[in-house]
ZAMARGU-4260 file (C-alpha; in steps of 0.2 Angstrom, whole numbers, plus 5000, padded with zeros to 4 digits):
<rodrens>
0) 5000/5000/5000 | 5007/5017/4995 | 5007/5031/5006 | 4994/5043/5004 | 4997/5060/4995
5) 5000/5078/5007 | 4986/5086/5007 | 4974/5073/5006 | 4960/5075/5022 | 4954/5059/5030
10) 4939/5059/5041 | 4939/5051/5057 | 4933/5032/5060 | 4920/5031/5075 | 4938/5021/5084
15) 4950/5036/5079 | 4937/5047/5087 | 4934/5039/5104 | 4953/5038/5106 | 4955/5056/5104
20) 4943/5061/5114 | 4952/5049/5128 | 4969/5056/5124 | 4961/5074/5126 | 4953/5070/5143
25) 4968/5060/5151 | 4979/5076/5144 | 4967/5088/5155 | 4968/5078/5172 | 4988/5079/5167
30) 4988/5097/5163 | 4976/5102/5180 | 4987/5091/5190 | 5004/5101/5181 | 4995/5118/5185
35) 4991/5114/5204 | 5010/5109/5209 | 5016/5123/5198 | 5006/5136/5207 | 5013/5144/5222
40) 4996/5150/5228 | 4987/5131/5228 | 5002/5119/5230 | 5002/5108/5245 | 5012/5114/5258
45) 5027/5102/5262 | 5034/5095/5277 | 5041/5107/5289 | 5052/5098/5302 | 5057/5109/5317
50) 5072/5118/5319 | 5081/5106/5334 | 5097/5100/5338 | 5104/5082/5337 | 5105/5080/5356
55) 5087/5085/5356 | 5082/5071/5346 | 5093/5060/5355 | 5088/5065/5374 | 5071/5063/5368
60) 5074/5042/5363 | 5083/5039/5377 | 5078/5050/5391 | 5061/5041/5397 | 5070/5025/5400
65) 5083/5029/5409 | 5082/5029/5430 | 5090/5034/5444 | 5097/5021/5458 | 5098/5023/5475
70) 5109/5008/5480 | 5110/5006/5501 | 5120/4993/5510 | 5115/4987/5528 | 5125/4979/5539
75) 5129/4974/5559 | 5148/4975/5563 | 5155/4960/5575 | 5170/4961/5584 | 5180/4943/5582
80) 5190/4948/5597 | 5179/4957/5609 | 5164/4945/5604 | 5150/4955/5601 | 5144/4968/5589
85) 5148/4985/5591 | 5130/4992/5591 | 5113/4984/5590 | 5108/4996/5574 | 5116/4993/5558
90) 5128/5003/5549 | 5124/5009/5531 | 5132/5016/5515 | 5125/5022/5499 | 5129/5025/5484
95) 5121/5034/5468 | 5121/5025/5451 | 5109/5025/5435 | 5101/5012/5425 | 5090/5010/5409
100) 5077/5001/5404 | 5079/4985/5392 | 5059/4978/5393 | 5044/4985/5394 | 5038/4974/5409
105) 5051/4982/5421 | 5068/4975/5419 | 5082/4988/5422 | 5099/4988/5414 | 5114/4995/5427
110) 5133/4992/5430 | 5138/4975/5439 | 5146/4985/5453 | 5132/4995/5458 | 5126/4979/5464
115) 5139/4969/5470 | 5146/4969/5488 | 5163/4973/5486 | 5178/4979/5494 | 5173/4997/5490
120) 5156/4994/5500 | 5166/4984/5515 | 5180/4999/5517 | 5165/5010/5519 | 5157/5003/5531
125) 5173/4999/5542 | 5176/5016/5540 | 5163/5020/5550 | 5164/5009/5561 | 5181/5014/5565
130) 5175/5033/5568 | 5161/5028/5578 | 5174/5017/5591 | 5184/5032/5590 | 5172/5045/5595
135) 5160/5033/5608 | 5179/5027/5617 | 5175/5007/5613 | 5192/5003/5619 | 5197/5008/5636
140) 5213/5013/5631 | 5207/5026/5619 | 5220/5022/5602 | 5220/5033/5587 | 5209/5031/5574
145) 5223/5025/5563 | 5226/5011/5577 | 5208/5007/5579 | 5210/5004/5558 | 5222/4994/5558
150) 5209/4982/5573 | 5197/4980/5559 | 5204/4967/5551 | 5196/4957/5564 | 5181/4966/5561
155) 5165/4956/5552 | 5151/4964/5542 | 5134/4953/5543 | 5116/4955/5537 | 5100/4953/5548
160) 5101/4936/5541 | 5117/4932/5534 | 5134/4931/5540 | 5147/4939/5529 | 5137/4950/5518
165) 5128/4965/5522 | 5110/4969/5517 | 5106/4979/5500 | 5093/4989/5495 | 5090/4995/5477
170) 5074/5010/5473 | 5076/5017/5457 | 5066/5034/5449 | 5059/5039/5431 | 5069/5054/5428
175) 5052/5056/5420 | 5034/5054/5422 | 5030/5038/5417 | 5018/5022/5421 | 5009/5031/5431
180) 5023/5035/5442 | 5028/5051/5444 | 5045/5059/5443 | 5057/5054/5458 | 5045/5043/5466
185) 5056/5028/5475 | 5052/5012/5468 | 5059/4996/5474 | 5070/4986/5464 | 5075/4968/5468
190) 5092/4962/5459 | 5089/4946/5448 | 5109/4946/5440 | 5126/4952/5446 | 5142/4951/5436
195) 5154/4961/5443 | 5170/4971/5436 | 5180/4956/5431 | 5166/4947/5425 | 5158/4961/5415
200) 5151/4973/5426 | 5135/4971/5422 | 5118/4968/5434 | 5097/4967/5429 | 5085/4973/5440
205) 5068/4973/5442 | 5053/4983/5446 | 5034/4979/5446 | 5031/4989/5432 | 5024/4987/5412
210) 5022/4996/5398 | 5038/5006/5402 | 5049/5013/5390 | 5061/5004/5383 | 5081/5009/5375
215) 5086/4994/5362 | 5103/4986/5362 | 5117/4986/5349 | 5122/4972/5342 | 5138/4981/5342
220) 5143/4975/5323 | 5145/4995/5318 | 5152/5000/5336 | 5171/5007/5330 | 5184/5021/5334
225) 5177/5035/5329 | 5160/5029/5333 | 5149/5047/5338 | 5146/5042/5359 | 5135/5050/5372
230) 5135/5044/5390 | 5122/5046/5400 | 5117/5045/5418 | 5115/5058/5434 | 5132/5064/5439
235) 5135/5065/5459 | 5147/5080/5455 | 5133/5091/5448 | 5120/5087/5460 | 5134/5095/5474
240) 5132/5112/5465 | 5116/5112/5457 | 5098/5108/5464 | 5095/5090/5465 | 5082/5085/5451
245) 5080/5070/5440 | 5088/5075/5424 | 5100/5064/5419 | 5115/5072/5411 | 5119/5068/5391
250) 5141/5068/5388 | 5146/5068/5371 | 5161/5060/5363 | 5167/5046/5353 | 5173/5029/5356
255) 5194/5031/5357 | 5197/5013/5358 | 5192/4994/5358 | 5203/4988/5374 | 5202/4972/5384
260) 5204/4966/5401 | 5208/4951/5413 | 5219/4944/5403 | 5208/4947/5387 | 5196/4937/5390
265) 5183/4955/5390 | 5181/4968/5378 | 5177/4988/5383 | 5179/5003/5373 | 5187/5017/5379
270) 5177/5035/5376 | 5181/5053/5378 | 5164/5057/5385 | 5166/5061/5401 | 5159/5049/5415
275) 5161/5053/5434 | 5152/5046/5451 | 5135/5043/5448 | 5135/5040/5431 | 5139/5021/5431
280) 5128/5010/5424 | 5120/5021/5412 | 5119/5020/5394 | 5133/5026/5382 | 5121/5028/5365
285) 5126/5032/5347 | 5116/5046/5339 | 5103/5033/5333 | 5096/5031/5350 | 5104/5011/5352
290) 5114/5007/5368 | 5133/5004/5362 | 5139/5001/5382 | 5134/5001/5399 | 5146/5015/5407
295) 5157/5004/5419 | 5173/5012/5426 | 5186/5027/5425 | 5203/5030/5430 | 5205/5042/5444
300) 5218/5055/5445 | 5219/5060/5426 | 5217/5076/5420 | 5208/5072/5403 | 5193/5059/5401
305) 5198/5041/5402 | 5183/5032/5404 | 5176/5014/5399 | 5162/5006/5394 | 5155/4987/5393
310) 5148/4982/5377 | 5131/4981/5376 | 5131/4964/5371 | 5137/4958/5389 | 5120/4965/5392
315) 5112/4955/5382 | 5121/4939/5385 | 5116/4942/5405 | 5098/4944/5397 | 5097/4930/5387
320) 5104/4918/5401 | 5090/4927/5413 | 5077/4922/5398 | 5072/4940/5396 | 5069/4949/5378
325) 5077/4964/5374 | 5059/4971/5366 | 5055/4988/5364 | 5035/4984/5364 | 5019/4993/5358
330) 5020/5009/5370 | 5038/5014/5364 | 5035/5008/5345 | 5022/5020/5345 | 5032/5035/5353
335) 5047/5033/5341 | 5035/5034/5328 | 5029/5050/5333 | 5048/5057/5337 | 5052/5052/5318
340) 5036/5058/5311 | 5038/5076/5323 | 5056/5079/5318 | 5050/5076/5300 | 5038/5090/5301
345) 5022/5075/5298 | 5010/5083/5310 | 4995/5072/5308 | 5006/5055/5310 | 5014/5062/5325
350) 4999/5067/5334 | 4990/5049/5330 | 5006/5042/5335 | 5007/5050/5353 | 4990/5051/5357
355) 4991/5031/5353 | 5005/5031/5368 | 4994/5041/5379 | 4980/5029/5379 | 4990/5016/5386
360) 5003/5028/5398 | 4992/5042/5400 | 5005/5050/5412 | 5018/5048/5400 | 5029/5065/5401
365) 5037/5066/5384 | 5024/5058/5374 | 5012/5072/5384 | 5025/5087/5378 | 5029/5080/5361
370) 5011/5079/5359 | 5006/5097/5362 | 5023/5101/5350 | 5016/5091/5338 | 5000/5100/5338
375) 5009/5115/5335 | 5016/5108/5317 | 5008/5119/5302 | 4994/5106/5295 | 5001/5097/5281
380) 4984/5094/5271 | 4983/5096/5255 | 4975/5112/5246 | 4954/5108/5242 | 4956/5117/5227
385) 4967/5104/5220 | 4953/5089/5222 | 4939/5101/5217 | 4947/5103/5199 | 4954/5086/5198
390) 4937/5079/5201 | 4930/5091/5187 | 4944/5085/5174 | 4942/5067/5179 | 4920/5070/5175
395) 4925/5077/5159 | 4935/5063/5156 | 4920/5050/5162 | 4909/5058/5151 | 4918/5058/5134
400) 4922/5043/5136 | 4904/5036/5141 | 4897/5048/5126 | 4912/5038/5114 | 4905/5022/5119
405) 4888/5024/5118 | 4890/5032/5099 | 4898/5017/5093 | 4885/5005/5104 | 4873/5015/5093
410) 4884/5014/5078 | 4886/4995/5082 | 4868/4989/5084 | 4855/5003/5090 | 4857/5012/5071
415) 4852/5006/5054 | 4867/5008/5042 | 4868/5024/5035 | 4859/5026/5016 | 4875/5024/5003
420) 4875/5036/4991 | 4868/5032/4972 | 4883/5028/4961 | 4881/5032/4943 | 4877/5021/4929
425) 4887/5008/4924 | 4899/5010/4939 | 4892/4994/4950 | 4903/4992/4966 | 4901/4980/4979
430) 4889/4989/4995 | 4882/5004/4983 | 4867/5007/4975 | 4869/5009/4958 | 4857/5021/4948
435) 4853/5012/4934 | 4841/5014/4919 | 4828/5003/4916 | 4829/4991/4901 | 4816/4979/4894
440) 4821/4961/4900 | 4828/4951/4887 | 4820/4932/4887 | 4833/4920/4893 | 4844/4909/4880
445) 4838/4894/4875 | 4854/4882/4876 | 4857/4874/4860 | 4855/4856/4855 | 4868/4842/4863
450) 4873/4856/4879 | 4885/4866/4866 | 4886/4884/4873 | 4887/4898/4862 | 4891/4914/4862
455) 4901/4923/4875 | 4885/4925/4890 | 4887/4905/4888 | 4905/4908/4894 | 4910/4910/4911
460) 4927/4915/4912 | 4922/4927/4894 | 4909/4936/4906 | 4922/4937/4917 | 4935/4945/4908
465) 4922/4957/4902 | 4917/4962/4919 | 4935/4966/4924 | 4939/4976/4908 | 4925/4986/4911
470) 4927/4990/4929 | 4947/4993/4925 | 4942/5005/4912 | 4933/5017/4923 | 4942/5032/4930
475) 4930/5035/4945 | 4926/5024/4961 | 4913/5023/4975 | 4915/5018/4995 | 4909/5003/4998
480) 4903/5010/5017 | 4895/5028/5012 | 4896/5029/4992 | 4906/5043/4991 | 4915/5045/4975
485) 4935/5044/4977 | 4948/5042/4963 | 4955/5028/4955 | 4972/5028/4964 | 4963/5034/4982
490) 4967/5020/4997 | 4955/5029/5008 | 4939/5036/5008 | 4942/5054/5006 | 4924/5055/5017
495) 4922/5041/5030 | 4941/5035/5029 | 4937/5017/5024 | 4952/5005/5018 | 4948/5006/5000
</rodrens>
């Protein structure tokens, strides 16, 4: 088939039209759509996150799980040589550490040596001991109180029901309001685990609690020099110069180093975060909100920071062995939800998110004031205009389309065929309607004698021929679907644009 000459109009088929007509309506959805997120004046506003600092994120995460630990050891002094204990009351120490949370029903992560009775916890309460024979004159002879020292070593530490070991006593606080308990309340803890320092350093506690909040351990894979630190816990040193209150305190730094001790058989990382008293048994986080170490020791007597940390791993070795998952749970899925969704400027999934944690921990102190930040958010719905104009575009489209289909259903079977146009005479084509004049019927041959044909209307393939030569030698043609007239060379119907 030769291609058709320039110039040459063809008229839509019922299929060519319906197709333009879609492409047309499809284009005007595309075109309302371009105009609305090119317009400053009806675009959708994007997400706004609020201007905050790093450490802000990060005190968020990791600030309702971590605790405050009041450790107090109890115990009755006997003298091996005199016989008899040096007062019917007990003597006591007590120390200040800190602690996270690692489940939601209440088990508490802290430093082994927070926990363990130790030669630190014994000196301490032989120093006492010492002071009290000192200033009460328990020996007749009235030595000094570096003599009375050096009696101690006869000297025996009990608890009211043990022989040996004194009595301890663990409460812990929510540095925040949380699980109904509010800030600095004294809860009591009971210690299911001790590892001390040369066995890890690690203890878990437990408190009759659920729903808490709940820190996640590393798995320590990433945890490098170089690795972006920050130790957390409530220093001793600041509560002797500032009010006492229940904000732990957040030290940045970095991991320095991957060191070992006893031997190797443990691994700590040094960190230039500075850790003092108090402070043990806290978590040392990266910047993601994951525990990297439990903060275990320093060295004394240094004028820059030299401090370490457990892996967090040990951690979860001593959970694992106590059957405990290290779960973050519903109530702290939801809220780090709503921090990611707050600090990416979402103020409709923050707000569902928070006020999901608040159903469950109504008194939950930073889900309550990241709530009422969230709130604040500009509203991140979308501009009405834009659905008011994209509806219009997309019933346009409905209903070229639905008038396209029911003009060829009516072209198709609810119409008669349209009339063909009369050819002229002596131009038959198939589907026309030739004009032609009427002519007096000739009677029909008679066949001749023994079936001989004669003459060329008794030949087939004659008549044939001449109906060929006839149709070839006319110059002028006629559609076979509306009768218009085209040329002889035309492939097209110059009206209807029928194949020709």
């Amino acid at each position: 088939m030769s291609s058709q000459g320039a110039g040459q109009p063809l008229a839509d088929s019922p299929r060519t039209t319906w197709h333009r007509l879609l492409r047309w309506g499809v284009g005007a959805v595309a075109a309302t759509a371009m105009l609305w997120l090119s317009s400053p004046a009806i675009a959708a506003p994007a997400d706004s996150p609020p201007p905050t600092a790093p450490l802000e994120q990060l005190q968020a995460l990791v600030q309702p799980a971590v605790v405050y630990e009041q450790i107090t050891w109890t115990g009755y002094v006997y003298d091996e040589t005199n016989k008899g204990y040096f007062t019917e009351d007990p003597f006591t120490v007590s120390y200040q550490c800190t602690g996270f949370v690692v489940n939601p029903d209440g088990y508490i992560a802290t430093a082994g040596h927070c926990a363990d009775y130790d030669r630190t916890v014994q000196d301490a309460i032989l120093s006492q001991v010492v002071d009290w024979a000192y200033e009460n004159d328990y020996y007749e002879a009235t030595p000094s109180k570096e003599t009375i020292a050096t009696f101690a070593r006869n000297w025996r530490v009990d608890g009211a029901d043990s022989e040996g070991t004194p009595d301890l006593s663990v409460s812990v606080a929510y540095g925040v309001s949380v699980s109904g308990e509010p800030t600095g309340k004294e809860l009591t803890a009971r210690v299911v685990a001790v590892r001390p320092p040369g066995q890890g350093d690690v203890a878990l506690l437990k408190i009759e609690a659920e729903d808490l909040t709940v820190v996640p351990l590393s798995d320590n894979s990433d945890t490098g020099v170089g690795t972006e630190v920050v130790a957390v816990g409530y220093p001793v040193s600041v509560d002797l110069v500032t009010d006492v209150d229940f904000n732990p305190s957040f030290k940045e730094g970095t991991i320095s180093a991957k060191k070992t001790t006893d031997a190797g058989s443990l691994q700590v990382y040094e960190i230039s975060a500075a850790v003092s008293g108090g402070m043990s048994g806290g978590p040392t986080v990266a910047l993601d909100g994951d525990v990297v170490g439990v903060n275990s020791f320093g060295i004394t007597d240094e004028p820059q920071a030299f401090n370490f940390v457990q892996p967090a791993q040990t951690m979860e070795e001593m959970l694992r062995g106590e059957g405990v998952e290290n779960t973050l749970g519903p109530v702290t899925e939801e809220y780090r939800a709503g921090l990611n969704a707050y600090f990416a400027g979402d103020r409709d999934a923050a707000v569902e998110d928070f006020e999901a944690v608040l159903q469950v921990v109504p008194s939950h102190q930073f889900a309550q004031e990241y709530l009422q930040k969230a709130q604040a958010l500009p509203a991140s719905s979308t501009s009405p205009l834009i659905w008011v104009l994209l509806g219009v575009a997309a019933l346009l489209v409905l209903g070229l389309i639905g008038l396209a289909l029911w003009a060829r259903g009516r072209r198709a079977g609810g119409m008669p065929p349209p009339v063909p146009t009369p050819a002229p005479p002596g131009s038959p084509l198939a589907g026309t309607v030739p004009v032609v004049e009427a002519e007096p019927v000739a009677p029909a041959p008679t066949a001749p004698p023994n079936g001989q044909e004669t003459g060329a209307a008794s030949d087939p393939g004659a008549a044939a021929d001449s109906a060929a030569s006839d149709a070839g030698s006319d110059d002028e043609r006629f559609c076979p679907n509306c009768g218009k007239q085209h040329d002889a060379d035309a492939h097209f119907c110059p009206r209807c644009g029928q194949p020709l």
